[in-house]
N, C-alpha and C positions, 0 to 999 in steps of 0.2 A: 569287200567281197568275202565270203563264206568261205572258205576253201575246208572242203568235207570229205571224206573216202566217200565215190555212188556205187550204190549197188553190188559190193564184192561178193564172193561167195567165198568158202575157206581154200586158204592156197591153194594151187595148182588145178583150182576147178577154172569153170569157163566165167570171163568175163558176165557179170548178170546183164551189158548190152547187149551179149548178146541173146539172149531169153527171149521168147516170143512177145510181143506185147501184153497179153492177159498175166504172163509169169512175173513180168518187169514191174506193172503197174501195182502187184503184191510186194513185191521184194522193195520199191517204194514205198508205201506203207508203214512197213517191218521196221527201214530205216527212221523213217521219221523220227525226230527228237517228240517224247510224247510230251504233251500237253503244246508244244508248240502251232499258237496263234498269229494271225492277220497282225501287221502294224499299220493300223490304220488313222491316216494324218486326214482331218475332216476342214473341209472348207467351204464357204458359199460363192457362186457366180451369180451375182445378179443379171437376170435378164427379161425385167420388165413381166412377167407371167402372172394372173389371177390365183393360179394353182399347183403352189413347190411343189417338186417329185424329187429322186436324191438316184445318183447314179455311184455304182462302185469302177473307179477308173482302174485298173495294173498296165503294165507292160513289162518285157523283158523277161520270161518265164524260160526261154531257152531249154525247149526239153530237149535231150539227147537219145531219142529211142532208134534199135535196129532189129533187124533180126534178119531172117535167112532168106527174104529175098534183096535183100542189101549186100554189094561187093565186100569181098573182105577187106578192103582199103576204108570204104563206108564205117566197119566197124572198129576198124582201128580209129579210126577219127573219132568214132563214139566213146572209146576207152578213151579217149584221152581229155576229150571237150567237158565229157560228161561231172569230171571232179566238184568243180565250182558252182555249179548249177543241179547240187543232189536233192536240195527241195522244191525246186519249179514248179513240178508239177501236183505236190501235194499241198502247195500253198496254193495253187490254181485251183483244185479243188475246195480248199478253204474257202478261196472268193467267189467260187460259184454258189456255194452251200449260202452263206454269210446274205450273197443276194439276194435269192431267192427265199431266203427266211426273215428279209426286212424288206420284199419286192422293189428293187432295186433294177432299173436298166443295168447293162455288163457295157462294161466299152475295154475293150485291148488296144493298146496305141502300137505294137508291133513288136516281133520278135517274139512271139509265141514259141516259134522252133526255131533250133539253132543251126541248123541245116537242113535239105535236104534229101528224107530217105522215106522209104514205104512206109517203114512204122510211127515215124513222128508225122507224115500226113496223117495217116491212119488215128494219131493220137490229137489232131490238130480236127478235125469233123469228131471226133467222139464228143470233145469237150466243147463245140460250136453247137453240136448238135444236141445238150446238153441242159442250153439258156438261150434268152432272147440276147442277140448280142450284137453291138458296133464295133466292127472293128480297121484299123489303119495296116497296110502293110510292115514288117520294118524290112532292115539288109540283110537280115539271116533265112528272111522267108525266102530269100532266093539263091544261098548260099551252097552249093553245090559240094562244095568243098573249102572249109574255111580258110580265106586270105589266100588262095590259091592262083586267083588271075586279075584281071581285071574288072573289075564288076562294072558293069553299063547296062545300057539298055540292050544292047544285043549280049550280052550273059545273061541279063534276066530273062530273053524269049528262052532261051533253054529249059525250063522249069516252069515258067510263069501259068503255062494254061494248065497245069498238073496240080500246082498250087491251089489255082483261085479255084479250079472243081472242089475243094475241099475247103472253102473259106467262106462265109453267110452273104459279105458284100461284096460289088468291086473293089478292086484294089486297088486301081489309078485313080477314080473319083466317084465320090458315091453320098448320097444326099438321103435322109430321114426326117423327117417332121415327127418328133414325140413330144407331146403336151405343148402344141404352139414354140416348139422351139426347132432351129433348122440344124443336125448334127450333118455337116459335112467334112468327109473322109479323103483324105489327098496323101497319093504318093511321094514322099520327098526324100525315097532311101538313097541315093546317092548325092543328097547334098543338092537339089537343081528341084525347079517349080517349070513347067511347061508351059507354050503359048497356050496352048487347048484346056488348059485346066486353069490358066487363068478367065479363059471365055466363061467356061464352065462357071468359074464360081460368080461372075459378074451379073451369069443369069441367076444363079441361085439370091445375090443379093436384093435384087431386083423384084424379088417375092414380096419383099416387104418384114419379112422374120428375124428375130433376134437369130443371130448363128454361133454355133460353137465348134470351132473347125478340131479336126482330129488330125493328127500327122505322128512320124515317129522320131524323127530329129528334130528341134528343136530348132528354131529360130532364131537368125541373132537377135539377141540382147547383150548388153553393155557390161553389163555384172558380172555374168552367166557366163562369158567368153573368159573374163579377166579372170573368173575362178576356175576356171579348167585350163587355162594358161600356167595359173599358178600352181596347178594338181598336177601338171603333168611335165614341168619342167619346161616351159614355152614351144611344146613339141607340134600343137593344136588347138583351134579352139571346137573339134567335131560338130560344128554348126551348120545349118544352113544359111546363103546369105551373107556371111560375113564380110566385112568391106574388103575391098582389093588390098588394100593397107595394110590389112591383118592377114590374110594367105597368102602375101607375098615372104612373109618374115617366117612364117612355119619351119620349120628345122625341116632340111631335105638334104636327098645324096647325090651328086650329082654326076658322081661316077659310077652311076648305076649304067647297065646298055640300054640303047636305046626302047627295047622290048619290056623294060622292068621301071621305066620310070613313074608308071603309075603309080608305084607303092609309093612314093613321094606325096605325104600327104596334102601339100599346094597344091599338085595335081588332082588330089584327088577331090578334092575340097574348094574347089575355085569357083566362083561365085559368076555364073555367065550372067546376060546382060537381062535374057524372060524373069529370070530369078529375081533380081532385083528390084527389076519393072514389076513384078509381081508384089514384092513385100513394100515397096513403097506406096503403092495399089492402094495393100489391103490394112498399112495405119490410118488410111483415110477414113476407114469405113466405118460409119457408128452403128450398122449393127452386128459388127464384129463385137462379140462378150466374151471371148477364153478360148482360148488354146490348150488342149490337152494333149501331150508328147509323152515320149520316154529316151529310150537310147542310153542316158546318160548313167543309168541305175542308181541315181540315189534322186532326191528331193530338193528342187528348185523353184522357186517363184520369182517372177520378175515383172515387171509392168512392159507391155508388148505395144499399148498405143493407148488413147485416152481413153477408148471404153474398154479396152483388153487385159490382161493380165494373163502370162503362160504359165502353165504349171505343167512341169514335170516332174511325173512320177518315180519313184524310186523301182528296185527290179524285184519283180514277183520271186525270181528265189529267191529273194533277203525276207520277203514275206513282205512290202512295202505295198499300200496303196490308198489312193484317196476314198475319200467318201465325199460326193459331192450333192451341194443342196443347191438347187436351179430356183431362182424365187424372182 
């Protein structure tokens, strides 16, 4: 991870979060490392089609914008979040520019913003409204406050209809047909696939289309677990899915009170039983062709089932993303 001073201005002046949007999106600019470029990792999915098209995938841009209809807590969060993630949004621009200059579909696998606030919506519809785009939810799109509570489903109603006004598709599940191919978009930011989205897609499969699901966590795979095991000290595998075997061993505290044991990441991460029935589901299926995720911020391939293969992308602030050829 990058870790960069964002946006300062000279001592004792005001944080540049806090700047109006049009000020902040300059002073972004300004910092940019110049000449800094897209690292783009190029791949093919086969899926069966008369006529290749090529999509640019990112995720994980996490922008950090506020300004002054934002709590001053809001913006203390911006100062602080904001350090790691001071190119997000100028490489997001790169990959719009890069797109639209080799007409390229956009797909975001989630985590465009990193919380929460007027200005990062505001900056999350400028840049949707921007390109033709597919995009997945991730966990920061409903992040209110990072790592604050419990994030579930009833955290996300808090946010979620403010959100999606300013997002291209649904966010729970959402189905496109581009050039004979079916890109379907599924929720699975806190780790869990649902009865209804499993219906959901069983009808999409049913179409008869090659599909290429879109999500923002990452699916177990075998590989993929044991290397984020090994990254992080065997603290998680941040997967969806994982067997019970593997989040039962996750490093937890247990003398947390009973109100705090979420941050326990076995709990957070525990693989219910839709979930599973779901991904046992969907290795069945041969016209599942790819899986494109993020989450994780760096670059992973893995084989997901006999016609599948996932790939995740690395995080748009490192400047990371695919280019992908559909043939």
């Amino acid at each position: 991870m990058k870790r960069r001073d964002f946006l300062r201005l000279s001592a004792g002046t005001l944080l540049a979060s806090q700047l109006p949007l049009q000020l902040q999106s300059c002073a972004t600019k300004k910092k940019a490392v110049a000449g800094t470029t897209l690292n783009i990792k190029k791949i093919e999915i086969p899926v069966g089609i008369k006529k290749p098209f090529s999509a640019l995938h990112i995720a994980d841009t996490h922008i950090t914008k506020v300004d002054s209809r934002d709590s001053e807590r809001k913006i203390m969060l911006a100062a602080d979040r904001s350090r790691p993630f001071a190119l997000g949004e100028h490489y997001l621009d790169e990959a719009i520019h890069y797109a639209k200059a080799n007409n390229m579909l956009l797909i975001h696998t989630g985590d465009l913003i990193d919380f929460v606030s007027e200005a990062n919506l505001d900056a999350a519809k400028l840049h949707y409204d921007a390109a033709d785009w597919l995009v997945a939810a991730g966990n920061h799109e409903y992040s209110l406050f990072v790592g604050e509570a419990k994030e579930d489903e009833a955290y996300k109603k808090q946010s979620y209809d403010k959100v999606q006004e300013n997002y291209p598709n649904d966010l729970t599940f959402y189905s496109q047909v581009v050039n004979g191919v079916n890109f379907v978009a599924l929720d699975d930011v806190y780790y869990n696939f649902t009865e209804r989205q499993h219906e959901l897609m069983e009808a999409e499969m049913k179409r008869g289309l090659p599909v290429v699901m879109l999500i923002h966590v990452p699916i177990y795979t075998p590989k993929h677990a044991q290397h984020e095991l090994e990254s992080n000290g065997g603290v998680c595998a941040y997967m969806t899915g994982a067997p019970l075997e593997m989040t039962s061993k996750y490093q937890c505290d247990p003398s947390l009170p009973a109100d705090q044991q979420w941050r326990n990441r076995s709990v957070q991460q525990f693989s219910d039983k839709p979930t599973l029935d779901f991904i046992a589901w969907l290795k069945e299926q041969p016209l599942l062709k790819g899986i494109l995720c993020g989450h994780m911020h760096h670059f992973f391939e893995e084989r997901f089932s006999k016609t599948a293969i996932q790939y995740t992308v690395g995080a748009t602030y490192d400047g990371d993303a695919y280019e992908v050829l559909f043939k």
